[in-house]
C-alpha positions as CSV (number, residue, x, y, z in Angstrom):
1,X,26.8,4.2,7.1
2,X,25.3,7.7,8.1
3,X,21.4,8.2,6.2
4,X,20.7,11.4,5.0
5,X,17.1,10.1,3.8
6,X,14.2,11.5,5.3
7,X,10.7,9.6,5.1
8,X,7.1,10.1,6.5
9,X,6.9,7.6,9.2
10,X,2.6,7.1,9.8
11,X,2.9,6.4,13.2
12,X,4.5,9.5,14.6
13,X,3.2,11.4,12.0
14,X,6.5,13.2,11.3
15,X,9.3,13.1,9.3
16,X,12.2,11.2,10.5
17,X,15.9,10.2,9.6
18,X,15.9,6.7,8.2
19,X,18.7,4.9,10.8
20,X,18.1,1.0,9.9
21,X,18.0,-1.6,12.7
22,X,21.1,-3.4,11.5
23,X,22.6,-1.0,8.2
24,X,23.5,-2.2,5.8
25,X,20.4,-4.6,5.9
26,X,17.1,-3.1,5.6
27,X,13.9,-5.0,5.8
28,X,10.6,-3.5,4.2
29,X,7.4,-5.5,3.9
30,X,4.8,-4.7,1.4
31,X,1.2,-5.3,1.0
32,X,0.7,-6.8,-2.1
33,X,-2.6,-7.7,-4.4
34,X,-5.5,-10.3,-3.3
35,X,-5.7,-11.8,-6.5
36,X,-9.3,-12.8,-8.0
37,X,-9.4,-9.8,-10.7
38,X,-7.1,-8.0,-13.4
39,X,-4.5,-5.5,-11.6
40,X,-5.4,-1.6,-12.1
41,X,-4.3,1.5,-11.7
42,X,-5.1,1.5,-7.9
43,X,-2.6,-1.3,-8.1
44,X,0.4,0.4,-9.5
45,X,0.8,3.1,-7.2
46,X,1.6,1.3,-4.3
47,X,3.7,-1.2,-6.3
48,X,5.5,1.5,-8.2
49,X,5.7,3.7,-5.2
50,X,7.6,0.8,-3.3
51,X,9.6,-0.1,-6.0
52,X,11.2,3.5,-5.8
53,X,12.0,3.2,-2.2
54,X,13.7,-0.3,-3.1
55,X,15.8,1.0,-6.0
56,X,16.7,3.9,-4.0
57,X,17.8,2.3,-1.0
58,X,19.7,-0.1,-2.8
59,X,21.6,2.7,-4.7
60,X,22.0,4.2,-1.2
61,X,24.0,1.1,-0.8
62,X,21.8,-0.9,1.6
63,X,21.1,-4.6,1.2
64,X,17.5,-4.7,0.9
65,X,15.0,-7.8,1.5
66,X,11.9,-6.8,0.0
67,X,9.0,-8.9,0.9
68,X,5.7,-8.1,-1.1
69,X,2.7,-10.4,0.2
70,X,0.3,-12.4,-2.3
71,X,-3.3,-12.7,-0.3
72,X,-4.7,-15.7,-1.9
73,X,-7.0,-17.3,1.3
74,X,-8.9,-15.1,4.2
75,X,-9.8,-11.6,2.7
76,X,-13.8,-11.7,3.0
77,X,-15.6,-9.3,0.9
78,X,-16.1,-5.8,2.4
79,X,-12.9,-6.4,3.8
80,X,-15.2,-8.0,7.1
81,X,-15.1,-11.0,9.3
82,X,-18.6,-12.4,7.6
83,X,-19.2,-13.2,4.1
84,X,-17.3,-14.6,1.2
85,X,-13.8,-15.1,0.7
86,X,-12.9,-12.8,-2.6
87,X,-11.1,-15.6,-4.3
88,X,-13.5,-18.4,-3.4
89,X,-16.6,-16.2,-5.0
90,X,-14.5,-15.4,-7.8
91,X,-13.8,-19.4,-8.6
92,X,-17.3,-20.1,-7.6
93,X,-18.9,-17.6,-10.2
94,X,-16.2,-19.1,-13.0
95,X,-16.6,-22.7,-11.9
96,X,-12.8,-22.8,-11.4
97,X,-11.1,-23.9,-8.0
98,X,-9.6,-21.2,-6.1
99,X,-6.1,-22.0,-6.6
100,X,-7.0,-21.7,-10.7
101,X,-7.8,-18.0,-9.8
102,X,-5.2,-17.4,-7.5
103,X,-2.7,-18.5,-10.1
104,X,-4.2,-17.0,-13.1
105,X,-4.4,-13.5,-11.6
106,X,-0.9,-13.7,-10.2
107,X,0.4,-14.2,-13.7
108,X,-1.9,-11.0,-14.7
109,X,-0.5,-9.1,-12.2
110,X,3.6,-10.1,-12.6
111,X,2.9,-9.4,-16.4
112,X,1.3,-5.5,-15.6
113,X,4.1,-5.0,-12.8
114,X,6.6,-5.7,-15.8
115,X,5.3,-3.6,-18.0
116,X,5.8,-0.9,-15.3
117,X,9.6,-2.0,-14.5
118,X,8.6,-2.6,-11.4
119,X,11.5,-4.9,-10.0
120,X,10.3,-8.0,-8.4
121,X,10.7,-8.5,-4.7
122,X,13.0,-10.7,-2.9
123,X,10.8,-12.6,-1.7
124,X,6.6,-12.8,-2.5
125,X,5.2,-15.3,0.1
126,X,1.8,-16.8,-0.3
127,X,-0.7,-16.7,2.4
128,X,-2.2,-20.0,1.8
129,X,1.7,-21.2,1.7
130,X,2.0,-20.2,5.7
131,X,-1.6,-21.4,7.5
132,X,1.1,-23.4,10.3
133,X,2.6,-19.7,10.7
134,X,-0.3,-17.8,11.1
135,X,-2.3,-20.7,13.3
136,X,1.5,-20.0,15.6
137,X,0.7,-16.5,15.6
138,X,-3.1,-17.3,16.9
139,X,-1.7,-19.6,19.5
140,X,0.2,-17.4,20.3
141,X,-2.0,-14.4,21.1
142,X,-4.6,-16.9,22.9
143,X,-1.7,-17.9,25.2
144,X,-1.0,-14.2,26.2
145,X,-4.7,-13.9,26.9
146,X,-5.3,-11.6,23.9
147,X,-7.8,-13.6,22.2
148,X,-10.4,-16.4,22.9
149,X,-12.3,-18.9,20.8
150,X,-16.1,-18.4,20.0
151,X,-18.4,-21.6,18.1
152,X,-15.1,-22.5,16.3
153,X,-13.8,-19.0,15.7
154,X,-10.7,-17.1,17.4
155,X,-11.3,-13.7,17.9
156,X,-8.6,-10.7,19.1
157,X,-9.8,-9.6,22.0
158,X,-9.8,-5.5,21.8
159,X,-10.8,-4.9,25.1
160,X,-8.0,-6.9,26.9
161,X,-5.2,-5.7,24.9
162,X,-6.4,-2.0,25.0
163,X,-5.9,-2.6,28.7
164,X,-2.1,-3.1,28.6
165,X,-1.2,-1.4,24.9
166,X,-3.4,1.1,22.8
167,X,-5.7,0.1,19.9
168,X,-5.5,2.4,17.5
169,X,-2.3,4.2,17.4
170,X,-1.7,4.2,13.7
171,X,-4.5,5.5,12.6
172,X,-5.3,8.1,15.5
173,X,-8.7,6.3,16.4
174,X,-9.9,5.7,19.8
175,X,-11.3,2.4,21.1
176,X,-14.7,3.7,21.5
177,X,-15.0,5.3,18.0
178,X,-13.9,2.1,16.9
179,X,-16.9,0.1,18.6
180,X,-18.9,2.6,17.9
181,X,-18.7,2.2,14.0
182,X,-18.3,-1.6,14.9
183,X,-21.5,-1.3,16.2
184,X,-23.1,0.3,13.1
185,X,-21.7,-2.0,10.2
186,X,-21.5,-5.3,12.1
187,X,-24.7,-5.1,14.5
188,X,-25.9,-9.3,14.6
189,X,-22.7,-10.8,14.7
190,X,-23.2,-12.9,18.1
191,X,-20.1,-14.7,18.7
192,X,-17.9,-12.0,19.6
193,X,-17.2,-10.5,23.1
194,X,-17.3,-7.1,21.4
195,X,-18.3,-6.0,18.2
196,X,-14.9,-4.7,17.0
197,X,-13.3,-7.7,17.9
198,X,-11.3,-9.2,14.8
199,X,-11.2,-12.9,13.6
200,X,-8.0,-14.5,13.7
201,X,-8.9,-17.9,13.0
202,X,-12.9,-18.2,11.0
203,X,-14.7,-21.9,11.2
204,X,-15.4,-22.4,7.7
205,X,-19.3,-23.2,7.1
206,X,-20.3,-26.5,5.1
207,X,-20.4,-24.4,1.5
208,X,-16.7,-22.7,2.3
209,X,-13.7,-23.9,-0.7
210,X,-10.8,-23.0,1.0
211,X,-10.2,-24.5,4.7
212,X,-7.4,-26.4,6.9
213,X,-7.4,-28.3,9.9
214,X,-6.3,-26.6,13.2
215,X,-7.2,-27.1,17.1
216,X,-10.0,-25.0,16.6
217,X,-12.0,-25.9,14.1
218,X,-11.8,-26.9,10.3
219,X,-11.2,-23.2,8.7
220,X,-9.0,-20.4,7.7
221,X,-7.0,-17.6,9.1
222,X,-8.5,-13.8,9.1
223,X,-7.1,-11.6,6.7
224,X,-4.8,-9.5,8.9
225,X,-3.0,-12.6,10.0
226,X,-0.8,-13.5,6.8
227,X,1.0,-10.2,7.0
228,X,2.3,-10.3,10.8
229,X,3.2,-14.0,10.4
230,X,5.2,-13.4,6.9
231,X,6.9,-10.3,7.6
232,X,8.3,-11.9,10.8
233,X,9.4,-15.4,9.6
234,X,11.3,-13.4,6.3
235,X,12.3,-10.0,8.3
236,X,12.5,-11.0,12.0
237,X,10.6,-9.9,15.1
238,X,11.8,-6.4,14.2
239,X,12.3,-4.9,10.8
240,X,12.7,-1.2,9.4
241,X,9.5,-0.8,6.9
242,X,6.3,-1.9,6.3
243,X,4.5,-0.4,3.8
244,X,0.7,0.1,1.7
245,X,-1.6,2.1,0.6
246,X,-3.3,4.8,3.1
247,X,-6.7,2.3,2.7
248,X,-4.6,-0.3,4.9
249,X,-4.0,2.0,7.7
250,X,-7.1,1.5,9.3
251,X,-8.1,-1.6,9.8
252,X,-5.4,-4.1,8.4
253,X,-2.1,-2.2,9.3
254,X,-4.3,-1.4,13.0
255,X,-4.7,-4.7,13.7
256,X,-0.8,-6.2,12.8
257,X,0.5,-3.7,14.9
258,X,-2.0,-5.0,17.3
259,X,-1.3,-8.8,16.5
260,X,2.8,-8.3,16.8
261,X,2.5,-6.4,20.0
262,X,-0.1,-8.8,21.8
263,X,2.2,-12.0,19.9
264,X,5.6,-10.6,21.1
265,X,5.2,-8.1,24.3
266,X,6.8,-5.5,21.7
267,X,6.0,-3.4,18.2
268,X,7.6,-5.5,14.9
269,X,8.2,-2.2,12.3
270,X,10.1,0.8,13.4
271,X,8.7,2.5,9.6
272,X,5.3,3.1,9.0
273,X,5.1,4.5,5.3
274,X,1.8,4.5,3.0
275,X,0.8,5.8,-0.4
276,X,-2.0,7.5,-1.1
277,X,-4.9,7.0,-3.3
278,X,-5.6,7.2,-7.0
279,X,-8.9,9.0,-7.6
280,X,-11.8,9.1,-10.6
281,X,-13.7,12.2,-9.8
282,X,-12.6,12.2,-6.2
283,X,-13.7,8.9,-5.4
284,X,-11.1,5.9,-4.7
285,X,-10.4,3.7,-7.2
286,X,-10.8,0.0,-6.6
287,X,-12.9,-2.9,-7.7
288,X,-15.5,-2.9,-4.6
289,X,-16.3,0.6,-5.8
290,X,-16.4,-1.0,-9.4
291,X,-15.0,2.2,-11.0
292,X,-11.5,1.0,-11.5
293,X,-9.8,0.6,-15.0
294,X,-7.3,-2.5,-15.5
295,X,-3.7,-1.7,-16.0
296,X,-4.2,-3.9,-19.8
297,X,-7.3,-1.6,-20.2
298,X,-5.0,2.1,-20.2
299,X,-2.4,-0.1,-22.5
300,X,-5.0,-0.6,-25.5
301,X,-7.3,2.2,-24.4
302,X,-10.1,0.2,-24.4
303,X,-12.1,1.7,-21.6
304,X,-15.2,4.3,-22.2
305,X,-13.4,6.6,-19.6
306,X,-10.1,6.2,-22.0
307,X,-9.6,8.5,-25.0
308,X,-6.4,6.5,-26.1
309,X,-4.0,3.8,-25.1
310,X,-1.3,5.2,-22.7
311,X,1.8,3.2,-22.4
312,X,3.3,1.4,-19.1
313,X,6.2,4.2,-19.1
314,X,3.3,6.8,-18.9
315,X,1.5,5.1,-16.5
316,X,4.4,5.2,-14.1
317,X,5.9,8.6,-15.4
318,X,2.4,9.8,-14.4
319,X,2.2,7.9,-11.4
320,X,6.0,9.6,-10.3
321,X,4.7,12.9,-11.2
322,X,3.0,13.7,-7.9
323,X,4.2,12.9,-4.6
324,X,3.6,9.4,-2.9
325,X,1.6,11.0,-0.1
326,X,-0.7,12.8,-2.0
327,X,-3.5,12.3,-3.7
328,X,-4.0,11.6,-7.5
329,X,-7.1,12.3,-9.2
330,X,-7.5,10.5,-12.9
331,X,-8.2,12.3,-16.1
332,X,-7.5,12.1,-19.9
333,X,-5.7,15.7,-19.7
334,X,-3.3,14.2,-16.8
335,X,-2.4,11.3,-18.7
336,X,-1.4,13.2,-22.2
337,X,0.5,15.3,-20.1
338,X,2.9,12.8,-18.3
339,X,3.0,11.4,-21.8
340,X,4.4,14.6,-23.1
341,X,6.3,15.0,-20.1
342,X,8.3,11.4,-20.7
343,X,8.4,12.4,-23.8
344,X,10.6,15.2,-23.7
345,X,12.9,13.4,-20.8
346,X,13.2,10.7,-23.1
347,X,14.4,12.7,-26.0
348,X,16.8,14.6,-24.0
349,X,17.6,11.7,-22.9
350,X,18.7,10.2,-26.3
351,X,19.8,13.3,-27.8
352,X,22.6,13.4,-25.4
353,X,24.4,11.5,-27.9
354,X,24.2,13.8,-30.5
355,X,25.9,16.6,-28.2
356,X,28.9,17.8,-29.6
357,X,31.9,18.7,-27.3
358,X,33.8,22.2,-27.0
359,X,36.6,23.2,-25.2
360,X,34.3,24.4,-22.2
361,X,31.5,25.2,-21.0
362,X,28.9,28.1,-21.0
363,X,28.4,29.8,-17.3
364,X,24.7,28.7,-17.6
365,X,25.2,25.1,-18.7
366,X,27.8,24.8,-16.2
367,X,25.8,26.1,-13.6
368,X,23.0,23.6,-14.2
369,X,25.2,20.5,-14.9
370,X,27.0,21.2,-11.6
371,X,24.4,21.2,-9.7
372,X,21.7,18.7,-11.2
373,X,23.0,15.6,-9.0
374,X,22.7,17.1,-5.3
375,X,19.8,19.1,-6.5
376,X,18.1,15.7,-7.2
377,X,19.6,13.8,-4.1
378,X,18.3,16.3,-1.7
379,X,15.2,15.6,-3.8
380,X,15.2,12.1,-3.1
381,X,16.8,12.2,0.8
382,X,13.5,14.5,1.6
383,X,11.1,11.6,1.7
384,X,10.7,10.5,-2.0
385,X,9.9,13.8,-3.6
386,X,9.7,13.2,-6.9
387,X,8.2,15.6,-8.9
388,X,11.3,17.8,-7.5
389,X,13.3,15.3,-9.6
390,X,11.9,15.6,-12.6
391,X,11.7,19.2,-12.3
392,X,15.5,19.6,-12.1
393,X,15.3,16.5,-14.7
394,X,12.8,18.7,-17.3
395,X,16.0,21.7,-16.4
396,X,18.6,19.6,-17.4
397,X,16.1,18.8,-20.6
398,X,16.1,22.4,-21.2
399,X,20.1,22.6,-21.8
400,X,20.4,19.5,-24.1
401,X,18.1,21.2,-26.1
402,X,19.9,24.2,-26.2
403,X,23.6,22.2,-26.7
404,X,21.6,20.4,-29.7
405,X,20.4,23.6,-31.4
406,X,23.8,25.2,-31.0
407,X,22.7,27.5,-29.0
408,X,25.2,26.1,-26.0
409,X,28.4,24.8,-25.4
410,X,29.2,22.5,-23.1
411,X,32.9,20.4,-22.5
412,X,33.5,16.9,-22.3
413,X,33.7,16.2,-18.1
414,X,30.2,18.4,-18.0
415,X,28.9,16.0,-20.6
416,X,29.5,13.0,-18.9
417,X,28.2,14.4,-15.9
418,X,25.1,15.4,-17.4
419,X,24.7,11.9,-19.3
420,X,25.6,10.2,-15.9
421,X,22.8,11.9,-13.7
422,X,20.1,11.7,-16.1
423,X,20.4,8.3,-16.9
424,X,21.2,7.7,-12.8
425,X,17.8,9.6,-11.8
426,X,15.7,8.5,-14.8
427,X,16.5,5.2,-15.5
428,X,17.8,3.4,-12.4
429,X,15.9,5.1,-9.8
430,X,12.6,6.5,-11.2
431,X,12.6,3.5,-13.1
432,X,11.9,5.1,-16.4
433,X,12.2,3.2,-19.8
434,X,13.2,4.0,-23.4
435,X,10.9,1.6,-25.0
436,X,12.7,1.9,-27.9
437,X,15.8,1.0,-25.8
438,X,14.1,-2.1,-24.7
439,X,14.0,-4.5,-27.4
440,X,17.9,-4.9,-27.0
441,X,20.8,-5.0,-29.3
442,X,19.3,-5.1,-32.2
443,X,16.7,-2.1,-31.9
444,X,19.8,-0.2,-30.8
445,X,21.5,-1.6,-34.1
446,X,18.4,-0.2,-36.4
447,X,18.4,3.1,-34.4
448,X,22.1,3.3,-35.5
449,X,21.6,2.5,-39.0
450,X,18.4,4.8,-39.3
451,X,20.6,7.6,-37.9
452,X,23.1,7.4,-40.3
453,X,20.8,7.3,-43.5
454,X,19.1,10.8,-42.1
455,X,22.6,12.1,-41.7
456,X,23.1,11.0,-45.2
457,X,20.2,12.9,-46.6
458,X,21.1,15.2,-45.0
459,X,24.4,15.8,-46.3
460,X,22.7,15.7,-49.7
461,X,20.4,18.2,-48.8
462,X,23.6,20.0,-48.0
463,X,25.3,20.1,-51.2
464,X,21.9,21.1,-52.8
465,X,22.3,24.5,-50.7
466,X,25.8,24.7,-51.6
467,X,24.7,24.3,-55.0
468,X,22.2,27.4,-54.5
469,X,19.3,24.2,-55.6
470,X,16.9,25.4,-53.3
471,X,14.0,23.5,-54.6
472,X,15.7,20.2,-53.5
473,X,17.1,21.6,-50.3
474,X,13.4,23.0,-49.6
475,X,12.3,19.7,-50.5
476,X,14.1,17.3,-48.8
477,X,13.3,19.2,-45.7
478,X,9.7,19.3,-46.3
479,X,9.4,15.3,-46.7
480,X,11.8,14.9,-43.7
481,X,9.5,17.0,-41.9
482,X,6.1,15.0,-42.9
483,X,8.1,12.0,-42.0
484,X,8.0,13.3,-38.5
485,X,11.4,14.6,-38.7
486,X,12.1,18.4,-37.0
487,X,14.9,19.9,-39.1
488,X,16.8,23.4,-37.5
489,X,19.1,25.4,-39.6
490,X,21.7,26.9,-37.2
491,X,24.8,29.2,-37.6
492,X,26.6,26.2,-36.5
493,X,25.0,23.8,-38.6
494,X,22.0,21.8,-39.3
495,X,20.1,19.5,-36.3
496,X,17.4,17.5,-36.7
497,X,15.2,15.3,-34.2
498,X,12.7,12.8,-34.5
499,X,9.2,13.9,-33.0
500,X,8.1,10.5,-31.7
């Protein structure tokens, strides 16, 4: 099948055609959450961003395996070789073992992501689930003279593999920057050849939890390991995507390109794609910076940086609002405004069943339904842009209104256009929700019924016109409207809508 998509591809910092290794299949890996703390908003870009890629490349038509990692064993704090596993300090402070807090937070996390709709994955592999992969992997890489064993410890070997390949190509840094910083942050560490040698295997010390046996010592794998073992054992040696957030590039994504490459004489991902970050006051969000605000937190609002609750559909409306490659600063005022924003979509959305058919179209109305779909398609195709979409989405809002005030006329194949691309773009591929849409058949059923008893007051209200009774016609409108109910007196008729 020929790809119009275009995406940002990291490495070659350009954009290129998406061409898959073996269309139909596609193959994407995604870093997903080390779990000793509540999921935040940091969180829910790159799931939500990835989850758009997934939905759209399986609308595309392409059978998608979506991997998305869980990191419950080997990411030390400071995201170093030397101190404390995250999940093992975590179940130390709580007097829980490690696996309680892996579990426990991966039930948080699944619970936030389906607030947000975000689909699960095809498959969401464990690290602590794969050690005999990853100690392969480190065999491997030893065997190829890549890496050597220190007290214990295996270490990638920089140096050596900067000889034959390049260190650094992702992110654009060169080796000796590299040691240089290395040399700064990680001065004292004496087992290493090098300073910004990585561990791939660690000895665990007498006080560390979580450890396994393994020719080297009792221990556990480095942090960078889980990924390049996983993706290859559910995607193959060579798959299309890999994805994370732009905080991965450098070192984690740096060192699996470096860990496939020195592992199997060749690259693994032919995609490169990352997110960026989610700011509060120009400063990443995340819980090391201890500035982040859990995903339950924006829900009830109870947060001092909160001024209300926001919803999970605002959340990800906001979320979809700016581009995945740029960067996202945090406020109050952004947050009511993608609430207003899904707000209006949403109604349009619903009022589409209150648009009444003529026997054609107006030019205008025509022009806009016609063109809506490709608009939003060459959106899509031109790496992700979404705020396009909703741009042409908020157009297409601007005609319903106008078809339910009267005010256009639209015929029935334009309609079903219309109703077909806006729930298409929306719903299945932005992901949006109706929440009151979600609870099923039988909020669907009450929506009905409440329709039909405004109608019916309506009618009366009516007859008291025709009956010149205008205190009762005035009336009826004026406790509609304090009800929250926005009542228009047309030529063509009277429309009303329910300001949610």
């Amino acid at each position: 099948m020929e790809s119009r998509l275009v995406i940002y591809n990291t490495l070659t910092r350009q954009k290129e055609r998406f061409e898959p290794l073996h269309a139909p299949n596609v193959g994407m890996y995604v870093c997903g959450p080390t779990v000793y703390g509540d999921p935040h908003l940091g969180h829910a870009r790159p799931a939500i961003t990835f989850d758009l890629v997934f939905r759209y490349l399986k609308h595309l038509g392409y059978k998608v395996r979506y991997v998305r990692n869980i990191t419950d064993v080997g990411h030390l704090e400071h995201d170093a070789d030397e101190g404390e596993d995250k999940i093992a300090k975590k179940a130390r402070l709580e007097q829980l073992e490690p696996m309680e807090i892996a579990q426990y937070y991966t039930n948080r996390y699944h619970q936030a992501m389906d607030a947000l709709n975000v689909l699960r994955p095809s498959i969401e592999p464990h690290a602590t689930g794969h050690i005999i992969e990853q100690q392969q992997l480190v065999q491997q890489i030893l065997d190829n003279g890549f890496a050597y064993e220190s007290n214990g410890s295996v270490y990638f070997d920089i140096e050596a593999y900067n000889k034959k390949f390049k260190y650094g190509i992702l992110s654009g840094r060169s080796l000796e920057n590299i040691k240089d910083a290395s040399r700064e942050n990680l001065d004292g560490v004496g087992e290493k050849h090098n300073q910004a040698d990585f561990a791939l295997w660690k000895k665990a010390q007498p006080e560390h939890i979580m450890r396994w046996p393994s020719p080297w010592s009792d221990g556990f794998p480095g942090w960078h390991c889980e990924c390049t073992a996983m993706g290859r054992k559910y995607l193959g040696e060579e798959f299309d995507i890999h994805g994370g957030g732009m905080d991965l590039v450098f070192p984690h994504h740096e060192c699996e390109i470096a860990q496939a490459q020195a592992s199997m004489g060749h690259p693994a991902v032919k995609y490169w794609m990352h997110n960026n970050m989610l700011t509060i006051n120009g400063q990443k969000m995340g819980k090391s910076y201890n500035n982040f605000i859990t995903l339950e937190q924006f829900f009830t609002g109870n947060h001092p940086l909160l001024e209300k609750a926001y919803s999970p559909m605002t959340i990800r409306f906001f979320v979809l609002s700016a581009h995945y490659r740029g960067t996202v600063d945090f406020s109050n005022e952004a947050l009511v405004a993608a609430e207003k924003g899904l707000e209006k979509l949403m109604n349009a959305i619903s009022d589409l069943e209150r648009v009444q058919v003529s026997d054609k179209c107006d030019a205008e109305t025509e022009k806009v339904v016609k063109s809506l779909r490709q608009k939003c398609y060459d959106a899509m195709n031109d790496d992700l842009a979404t705020p396009q979409v909703i741009s042409n989405l908020f157009e297409a809002c601007t005609v319903v209104n106008k078809l339910t005030d009267h005010k256009a006329t639209i015929c029935a194949d334009c309609l079903k256009e219309l109703s077909e691309t806006m729930h298409l773009f929306a719903e299945d591929i932005l992901g949006l929700q109706n929440r009151s849409q979600e609870s099923g058949a039988k909020s669907q059923d009450r929506e009905a019924a409440f329709g039909k008893v405004v109608d019916m007051v309506l009618e009366l209200r009516a007859k008291a016109k025709a009956d010149k009774d205008w205190a009762t016609s005035d009336k009826i409108r004026d406790e509609l409207a304090a009800a929250g109910f926005e009542v228009k007196d047309t030529k063509d008729g009277v429309t009303w809508k329910l300001n949610k």
